[in-house]
N, C-alpha and C positions, 0 to 999 in steps of 0.2 A: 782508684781507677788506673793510675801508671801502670801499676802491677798486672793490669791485664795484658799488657806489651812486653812483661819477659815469660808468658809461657808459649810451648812450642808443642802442636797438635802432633799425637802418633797418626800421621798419615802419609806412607811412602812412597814411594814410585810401584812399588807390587801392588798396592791397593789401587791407584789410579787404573793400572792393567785391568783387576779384577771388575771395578764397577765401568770400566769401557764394553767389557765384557758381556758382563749381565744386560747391559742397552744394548748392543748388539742380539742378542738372543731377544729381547724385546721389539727391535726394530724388525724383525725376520717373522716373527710371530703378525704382527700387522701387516706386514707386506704378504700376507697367507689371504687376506681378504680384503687387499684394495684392486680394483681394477685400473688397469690402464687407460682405460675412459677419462677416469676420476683424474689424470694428472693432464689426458687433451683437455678435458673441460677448463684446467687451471692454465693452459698455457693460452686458451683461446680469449679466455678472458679473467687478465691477471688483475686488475683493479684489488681485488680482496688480500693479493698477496700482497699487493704496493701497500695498501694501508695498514696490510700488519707490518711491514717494515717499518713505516712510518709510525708509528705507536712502539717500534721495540726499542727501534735506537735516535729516536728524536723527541718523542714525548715523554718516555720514561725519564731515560737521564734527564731531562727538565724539571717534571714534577719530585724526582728526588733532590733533585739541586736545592729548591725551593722547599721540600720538606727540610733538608738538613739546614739552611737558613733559619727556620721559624724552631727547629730542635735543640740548636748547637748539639750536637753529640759530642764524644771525644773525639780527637782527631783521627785517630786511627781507626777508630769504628764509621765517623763519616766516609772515612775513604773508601774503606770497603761495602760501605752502601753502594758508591757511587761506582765501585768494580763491579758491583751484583749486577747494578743497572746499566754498567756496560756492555755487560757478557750477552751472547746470543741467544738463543730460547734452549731449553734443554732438553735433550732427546727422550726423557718419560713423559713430556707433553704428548708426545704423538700417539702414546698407551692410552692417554688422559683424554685426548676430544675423541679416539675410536671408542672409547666408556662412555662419554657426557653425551652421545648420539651426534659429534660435530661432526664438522668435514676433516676427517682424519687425512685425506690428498691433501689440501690445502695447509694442515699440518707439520706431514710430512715435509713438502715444500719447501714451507716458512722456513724450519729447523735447519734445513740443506741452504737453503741461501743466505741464512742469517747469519751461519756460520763460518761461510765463507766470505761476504761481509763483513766477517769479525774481526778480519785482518788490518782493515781499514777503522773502520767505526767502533773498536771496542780501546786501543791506545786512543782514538781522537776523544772520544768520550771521556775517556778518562783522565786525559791529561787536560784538555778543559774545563771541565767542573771543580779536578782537585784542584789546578792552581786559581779558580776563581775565588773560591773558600779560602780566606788568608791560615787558617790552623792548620788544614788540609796540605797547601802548598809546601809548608816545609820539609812534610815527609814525602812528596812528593818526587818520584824521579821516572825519567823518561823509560819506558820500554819498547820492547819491540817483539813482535810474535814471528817466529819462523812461519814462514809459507807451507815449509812442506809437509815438517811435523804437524801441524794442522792441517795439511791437505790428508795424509797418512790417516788421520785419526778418524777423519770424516769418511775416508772412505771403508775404512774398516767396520765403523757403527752403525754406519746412516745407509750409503748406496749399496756397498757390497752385500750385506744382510739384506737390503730392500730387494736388489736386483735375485738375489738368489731366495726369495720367498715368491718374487712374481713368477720364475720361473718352474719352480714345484708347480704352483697354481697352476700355471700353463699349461706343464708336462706331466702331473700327476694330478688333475682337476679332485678326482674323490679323493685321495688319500689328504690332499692339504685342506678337504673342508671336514676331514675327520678329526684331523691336530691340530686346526685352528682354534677350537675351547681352552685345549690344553695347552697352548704357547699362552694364549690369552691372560690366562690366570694364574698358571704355574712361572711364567718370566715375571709379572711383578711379585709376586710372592718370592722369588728368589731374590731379586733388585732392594725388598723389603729386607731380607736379612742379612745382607751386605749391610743396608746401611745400621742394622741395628750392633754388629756386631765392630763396625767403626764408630759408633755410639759408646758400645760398653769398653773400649780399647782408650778411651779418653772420657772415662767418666769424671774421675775427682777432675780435672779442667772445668767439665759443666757446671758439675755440682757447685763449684767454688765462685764463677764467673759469669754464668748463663741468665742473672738475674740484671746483668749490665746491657745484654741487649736483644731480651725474649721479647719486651714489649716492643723494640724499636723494629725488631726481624716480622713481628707479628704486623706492624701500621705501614711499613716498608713492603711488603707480600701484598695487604691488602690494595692497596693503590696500586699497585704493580696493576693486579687481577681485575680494578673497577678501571682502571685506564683503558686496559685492549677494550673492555666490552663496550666501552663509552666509545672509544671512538670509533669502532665498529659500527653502534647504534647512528653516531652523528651523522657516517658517512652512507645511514640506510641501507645495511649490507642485510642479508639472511640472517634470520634466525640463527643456524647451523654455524653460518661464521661467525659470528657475536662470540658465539662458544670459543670456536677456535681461537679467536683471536684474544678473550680475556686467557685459556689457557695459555697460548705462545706465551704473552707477555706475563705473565706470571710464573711461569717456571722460567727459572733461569738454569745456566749450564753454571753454577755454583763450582761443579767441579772445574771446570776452566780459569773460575775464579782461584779456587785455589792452588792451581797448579802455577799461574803467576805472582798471587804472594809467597808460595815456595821458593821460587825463580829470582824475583827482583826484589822481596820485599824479607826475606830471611825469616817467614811464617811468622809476619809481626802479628803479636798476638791478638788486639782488636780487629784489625781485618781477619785472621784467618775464623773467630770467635764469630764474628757476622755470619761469612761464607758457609763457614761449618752447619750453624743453625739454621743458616737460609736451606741450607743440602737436604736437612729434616725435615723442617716447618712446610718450605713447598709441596711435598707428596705428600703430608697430611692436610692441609689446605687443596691443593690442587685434586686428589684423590675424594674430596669428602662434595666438594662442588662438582665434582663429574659423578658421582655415585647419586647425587641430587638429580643431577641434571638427565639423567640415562633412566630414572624412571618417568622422566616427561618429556613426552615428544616435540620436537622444535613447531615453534608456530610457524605459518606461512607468508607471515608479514616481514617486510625489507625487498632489495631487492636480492634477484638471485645469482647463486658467483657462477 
């Protein structure tokens, strides 16, 4: 189990480019077919956002805390649980509820606020859970996220793509409902091969290690995904949001995760091994319950956002 702490993942700063990339080209592809209705309705009455905030970065990091209590993992895999469940929602969720028939506005959203949020509640999160966990604490050290490099990142993937897909929409109405199929399916399908070919670029790692935390990335994802929807349900919200909001909170921005065990954590190998697999595991979980979900229509029970 040590041994999982001196390997070091092939994933560099060109690759972080490429896969901001392919979400960008994703987030542009959706913004072809949300209206601006869809984001008055969310400012008019935000309750739906508040409680996916509140399920992203107050009930998760909890119920992982309390899974890694009753698990003991390693420590460095604990950690990086508790990085996953810090991190914000991740921007192919907003692919994922436009497929499961959810409120893709409210998606969108979340992912834009959560993110920037993160600056706040993903070191607090973090630094409270690992030092509460005594195995956890030692590797434990403080960080800090740049503002702008984060402001920079979000504006590149999330707004600017959104903003310049609403305005196609706007200004060329038939041509973006004719390349809205093809963004659709052709951007995750490219996002798909990014990550398989930062899969095959660290195989012998997998091969050799992936058995230390498939099952924990696999129970760790699923609570993630019955959290949003549960307290979604508690809080009597729509049908449509239930979705959204088990999606939000179940993809995580993995990648952010590992762009700070890069940074502070010198890509220790249990955390980056988490993050890594979380990066996988989520779009085939996440993608397999929105492909469920997109052949059944939302019911009309909750209330509405």
């Amino acid at each position: 189990m040590e041994n999982i702490d001196a390997i070091r993942l092939n994933f560099d700063k060109d690759s972080l480019f490429l896969l901001n990339l392919c979400l960008a080209i994703i987030m542009f592809g959706i913004a072809l077919e949300i209206k601006v209705s869809d984001f008055k309705n969310l400012l008019q009455k935000p309750g739906p956002a508040i409680i996916g905030l509140l399920s992203q970065f107050v009930v998760l990091p909890l119920l992982t805390f309390l899974l890694i209590l009753a698990l003991k993992p390693h420590p460095s895999i604990a950690l990086g649980m508790i990085l996953v469940a810090a991190c914000p929602g991740g921007n192919i969720s907003n692919f994922m509820s436009h497929l499961a028939n959810a409120n893709a506005a409210l998606s969108v959203g979340l992912t834009s606020v959560s993110t920037f949020l993160s600056l706040l509640m993903t070191p607090l999160n973090f630094k409270l859970y690992g030092s509460l966990y005594e195995p956890t604490a030692e590797l434990l050290t403080s960080i800090e996220l740049d503002f702008w490099s984060v402001t920079k990142v979000v504006v590149l993937i999330i707004f600017l793509p959104l903003v310049t897909g609403l305005i196609v929409q706007f200004k060329l109405a038939t041509i973006a409902k004719k390349v809205a199929p093809f963004f659709r399916y052709s951007s995750i399908l490219i996002f798909i091969a990014f990550v398989v070919i930062a899969f095959s670029k660290n195989l012998n790692f997998f091969v050799n290690y992936i058995h230390l935390v498939i099952g924990l990335v696999f129970l760790h994802n699923l609570l993630a995904l019955l959290t949003g929807y549960s307290v979604a349900s508690l809080a009597g919200l729509a049908h449509r949001d239930r979705r959204t909001l088990a999606i939000e909170t179940g993809i995580q921005n993995s990648g952010l995760g590992l762009v700070l065990i890069f940074t502070f954590f010198e890509g220790l190998g249990g955390m980056a091994m988490v993050a890594a697999w979380w990066g996988i595991w989520h779009i085939i979980s996440g993608l397999s319950l929105a492909a469920y979900w997109s052949r059944r229509a939302p019911s009309k029970e909750g209330l509405k956002a």
